[in-house]
N, C-alpha and C positions, 0 to 999 in steps of 0.2 A: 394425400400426397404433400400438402403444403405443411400439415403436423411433421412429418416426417424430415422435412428441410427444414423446419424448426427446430425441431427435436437434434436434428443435427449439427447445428449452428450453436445452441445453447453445450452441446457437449464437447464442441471444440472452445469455445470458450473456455466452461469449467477447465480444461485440460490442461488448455494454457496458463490458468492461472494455479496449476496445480502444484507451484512451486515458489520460495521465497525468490522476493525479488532480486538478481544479481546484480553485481555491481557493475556499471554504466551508465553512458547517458541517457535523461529522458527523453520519451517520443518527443517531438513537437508536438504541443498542443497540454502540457500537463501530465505527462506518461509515469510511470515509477522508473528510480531511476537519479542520476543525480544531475542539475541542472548549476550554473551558475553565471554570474554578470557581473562584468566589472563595473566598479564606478568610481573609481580614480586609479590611478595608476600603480599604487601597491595597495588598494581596498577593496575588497570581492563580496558579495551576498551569496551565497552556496546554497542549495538546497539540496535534499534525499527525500523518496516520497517513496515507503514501501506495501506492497501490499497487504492483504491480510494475514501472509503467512510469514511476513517480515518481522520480526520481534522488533521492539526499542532498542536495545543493543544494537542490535546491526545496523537499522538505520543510522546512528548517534558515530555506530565505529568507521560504516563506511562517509559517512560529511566529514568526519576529520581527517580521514587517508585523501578524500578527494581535497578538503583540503591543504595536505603534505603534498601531493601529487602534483598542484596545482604549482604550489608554493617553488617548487623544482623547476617545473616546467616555463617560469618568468623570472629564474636566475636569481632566486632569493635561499638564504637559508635557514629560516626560522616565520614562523608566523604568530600573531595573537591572534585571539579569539576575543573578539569587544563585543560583542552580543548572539546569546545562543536559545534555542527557544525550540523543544520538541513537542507535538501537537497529537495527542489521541482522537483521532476521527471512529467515533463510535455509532455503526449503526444494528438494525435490528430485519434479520432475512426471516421470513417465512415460508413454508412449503406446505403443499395438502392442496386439496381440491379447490377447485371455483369457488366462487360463490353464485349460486344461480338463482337466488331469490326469486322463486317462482311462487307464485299462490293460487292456489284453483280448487276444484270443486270437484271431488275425489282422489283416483290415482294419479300421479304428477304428469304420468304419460301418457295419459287419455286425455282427450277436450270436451269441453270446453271447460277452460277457466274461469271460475268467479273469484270471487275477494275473500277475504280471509275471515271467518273464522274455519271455513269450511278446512284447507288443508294448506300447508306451509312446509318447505325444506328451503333447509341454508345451515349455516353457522349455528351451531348449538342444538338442533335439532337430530343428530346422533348418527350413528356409522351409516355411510365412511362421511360426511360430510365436515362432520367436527374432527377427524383425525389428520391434524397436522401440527407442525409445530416449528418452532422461532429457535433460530442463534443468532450471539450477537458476536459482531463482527468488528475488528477494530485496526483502523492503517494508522499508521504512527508516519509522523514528516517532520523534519528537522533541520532547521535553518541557524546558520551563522555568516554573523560577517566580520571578514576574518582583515588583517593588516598584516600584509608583508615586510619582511628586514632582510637586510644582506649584514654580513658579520655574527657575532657571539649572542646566543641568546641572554636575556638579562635571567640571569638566577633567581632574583627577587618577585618575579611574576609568576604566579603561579597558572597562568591563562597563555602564556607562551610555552611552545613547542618548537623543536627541531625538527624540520621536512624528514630530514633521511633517518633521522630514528622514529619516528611516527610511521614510514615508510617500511623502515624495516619488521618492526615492530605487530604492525596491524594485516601486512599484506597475507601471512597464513591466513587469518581470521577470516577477511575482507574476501578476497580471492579465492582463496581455497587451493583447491590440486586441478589447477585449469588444464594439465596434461592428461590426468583420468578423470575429467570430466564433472570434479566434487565440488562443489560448492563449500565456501568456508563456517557456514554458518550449521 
């Protein structure tokens, strides 16, 4: 019974995360998603933290709609970008049986157990025990901190954006077809 609440809890999981992260804010606590703080009065630290099904892109596309979004949203019309920094968090899942390291003296499911050399199963010692196998898994997150302007963007910077064409621009990508339910990515 308790396998079976497990087995089900691990499958709602999986399910959940059965899709790239969309765009919003994150949980509390470090969630995917996009987070931000201010820290002066036209200067913001942004984050986007996406899952594994999150490519670069879209992390990268949605930190700078959030922030045009943001840039709007505190009466500015243009922003820079003074420091940016996307981050590959790389790890490595495995699947396949236990590992039961048992050792004993005959069939593994008879008793009594002695030490080894008499008999061994685990890892490497052949089906099904060694039949599983590793993917590697990678969230991409992407932080800038951005400076607000009100007036003309400067033409000469090439790290400055205009809110509303950023806005206009990114929102298919970003967003998607939030009325049929599609994801832009």
């Amino acid at each position: 019974m308790i396998r079976m609440i497990i087995l089900g809890g691990v499958a709602l999981i999986l399910a959940a995360c059965a899709t790239a992260t969309p765009y919003g804010p994150a949980a509390t606590g470090g969630g995917y998603g996009f987070s931000d703080q201010r820290i002066e009065e036209n200067r913001y630290r942004i984050t986007f933290r996406g899952n594994s099904l999150t490519s670069r892109e879209t992390v990268e596309n949605s930190l700078l709609f959030r922030a045009a979004e943001l840039t709007v949203e505190r009466g500015y019309d243009y922003f820079i970008v003074i420091e940016n920094e996307t981050e590959a968090n790389t790890s490595y899942q495995s699947s396949g049986p236990a590992f039961y390291g048992r050792y004993g003296y005959g069939h593994p499911f008879h008793r009594p157990y002695y030490a080894f050399p008499y008999y061994a199963y685990g890892f490497g010692w052949g089906y099904p025990y060694d039949d599983y196998y590793a993917r590697e898994v990678t969230r991409y997150s992407a932080v800038a901190f951005v400076v607000m302007y009100r007036g003309e963007k400067p033409d000469d910077n090439p790290r400055a954006f205009t809110a509303r064409d950023v806005i206009d621009n990114l929102a298919p990508i970003v967003l998607g077809d939030l009325e049929n339910n599609q994801p832009g990515y």
